[in-house]
N, C-alpha and C positions, 0 to 999 in steps of 0.2 A: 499334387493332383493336377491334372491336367483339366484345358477351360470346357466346358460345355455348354449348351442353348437350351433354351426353352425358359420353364419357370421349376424354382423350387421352394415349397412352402409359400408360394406366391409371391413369388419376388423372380424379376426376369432374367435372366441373364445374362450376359452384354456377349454378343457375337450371333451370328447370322440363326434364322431359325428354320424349323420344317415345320410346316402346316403338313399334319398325318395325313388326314382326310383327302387332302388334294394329290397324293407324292403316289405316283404311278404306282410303285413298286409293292408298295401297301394295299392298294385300291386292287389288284390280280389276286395278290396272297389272300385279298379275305375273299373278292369274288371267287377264287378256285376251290379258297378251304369251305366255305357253301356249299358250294357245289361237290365236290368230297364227300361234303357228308352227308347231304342226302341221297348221294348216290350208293353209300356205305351201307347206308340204311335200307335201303330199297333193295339192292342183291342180299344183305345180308338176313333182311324179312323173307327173303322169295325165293334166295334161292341158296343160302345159309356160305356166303363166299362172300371174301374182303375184296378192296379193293384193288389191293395187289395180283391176288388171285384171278380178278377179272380182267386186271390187263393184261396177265400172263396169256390167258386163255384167248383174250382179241388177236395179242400179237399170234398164236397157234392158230388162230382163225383162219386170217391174211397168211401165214408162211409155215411149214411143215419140216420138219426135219432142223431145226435150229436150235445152236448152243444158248444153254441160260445166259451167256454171254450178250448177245444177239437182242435176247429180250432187255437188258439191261440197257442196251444203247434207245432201241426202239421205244422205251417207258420213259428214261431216263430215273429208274429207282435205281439203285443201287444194290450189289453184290447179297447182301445179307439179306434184305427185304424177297427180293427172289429168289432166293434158297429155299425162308421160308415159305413163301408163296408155293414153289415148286413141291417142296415138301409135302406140304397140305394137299396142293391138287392129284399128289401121286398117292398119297393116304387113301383118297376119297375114289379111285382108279377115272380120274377127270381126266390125266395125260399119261404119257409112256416115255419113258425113258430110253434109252439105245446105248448103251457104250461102243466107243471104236475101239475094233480088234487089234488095232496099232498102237492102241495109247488108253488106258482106261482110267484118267484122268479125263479125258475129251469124253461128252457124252451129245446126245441131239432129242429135243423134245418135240413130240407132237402130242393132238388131241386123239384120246382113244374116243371110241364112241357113244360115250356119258357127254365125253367133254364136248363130241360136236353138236350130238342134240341140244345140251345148255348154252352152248353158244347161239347156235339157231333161237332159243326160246329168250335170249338176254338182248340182240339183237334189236330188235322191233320194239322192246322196254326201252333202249340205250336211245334210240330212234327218237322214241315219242315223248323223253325225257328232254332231248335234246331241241326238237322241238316245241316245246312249252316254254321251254327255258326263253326260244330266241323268239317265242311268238309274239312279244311286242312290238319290235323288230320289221321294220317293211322290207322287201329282201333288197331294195339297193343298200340299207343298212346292216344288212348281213352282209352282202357282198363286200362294203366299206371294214367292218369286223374281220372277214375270214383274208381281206388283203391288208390291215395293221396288224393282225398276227403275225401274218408271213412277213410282213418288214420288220418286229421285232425279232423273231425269230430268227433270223438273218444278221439282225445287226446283237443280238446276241453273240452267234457266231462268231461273228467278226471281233465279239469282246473277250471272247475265251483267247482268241489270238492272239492279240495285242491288249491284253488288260488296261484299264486308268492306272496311274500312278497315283 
C-alpha cells in the first residue's frame, strides 16, 4: 500500500497534510454545491425544472439556433446530462429541435415560446437570487470576486493545456 496523510484511528500520519477547510478547491465545490441546491430547489418548487434544464434554457436564452453540442461547452455539463435535460424540455414543448437537411445526426435548439416566457419569469428569480447571495458583499468586493473568477478561470485554462505532472 501506498503512504498517505492525515490521521487514522487517530494516529497521524507521517508525510505532508491538507487542512480541508482551508484547500481552495474544497471551499468552491461545497460553496457551488450550496448554491446548486438551493437553486435546484427553487426552479424545481416554481417552476418544476432541474438544474440542467435551466442552464439549457439560459444558454437558449442568450443564443438561438445551437447544437446540444454548443450548450455542452457553454454549461460545461456533459454530453448525457444534456441529452437528458434536452430530452425533458422537448417533453414539456419548453424548446424545438431542427434537424439539418444535410445530415440528420446534426440537429439545432431553440426556445419555443413556453420556453421564452419561463425564461423571461426565471430571469429576475436568478437575478434576485443572485443578489442576496452577493448582498454581504460591498461592490468593490464583488468587483474583487467577479475579477478572481476570471483569473481562475483563465489559469484553469491554461491547466487543461499544459496539465501538472
Amino acid at each position: 500500500m501506498g503512504r498517505f496523510s492525515g490521521t487514522f484511528f487517530g494516529v497521524r500520519a507521517a508525510g505532508p497534510t491538507l487542512e480541508l477547510a482551508n484547500f481552495l478547491p474544497y471551499r468552491l465545490s461545497v460553496v457551488a454545491t450550496q448554491v446548486s441546491r438551493q437553486l435546484a430547489a427553487l426552479y424545481a418548487q416554481r417552476f418544476g425544472i432541474s438544474i440542467p434544464q435551466w442552464r439549457t434554457i439560459a444558454v437558449l436564452g442568450q443564443s438561438t439556433n445551437v447544437s446540444a453540442d454548443f450548450v455542452c461547452e457553454q454549461t460545461q455539463m456533459d454530453r448525457v446530462t444534456v441529452s437528458r435535460a434536452v430530452a425533458g424540455l422537448l417533453a414539456r414543448r419548453l424548446i424545438l429541435r431542427r434537424y439539418q437537411a444535410h445530415d440528420r445526426r446534426c440537429s439545432v435548439l431553440r426556445l419555443a415560446a413556453a420556453g421564452r416566457r419561463l425564461y423571461r419569469d426565471i430571469v429576475p428569480l436568478a437575478r434576485g437570487y443572485e443578489n442576496a447571495l452577493l448582498g454581504a458583499m460591498s461592490a468593490q468586493e464583488r468587483a474583487t470576486l467577479a475579477r478572481a473568477l476570471d483569473i481562475l478561470g483563465g489559469q484553469l485554462r491554461a491547466l487543461d493545456r499544459a496539465p501538472l505532472s
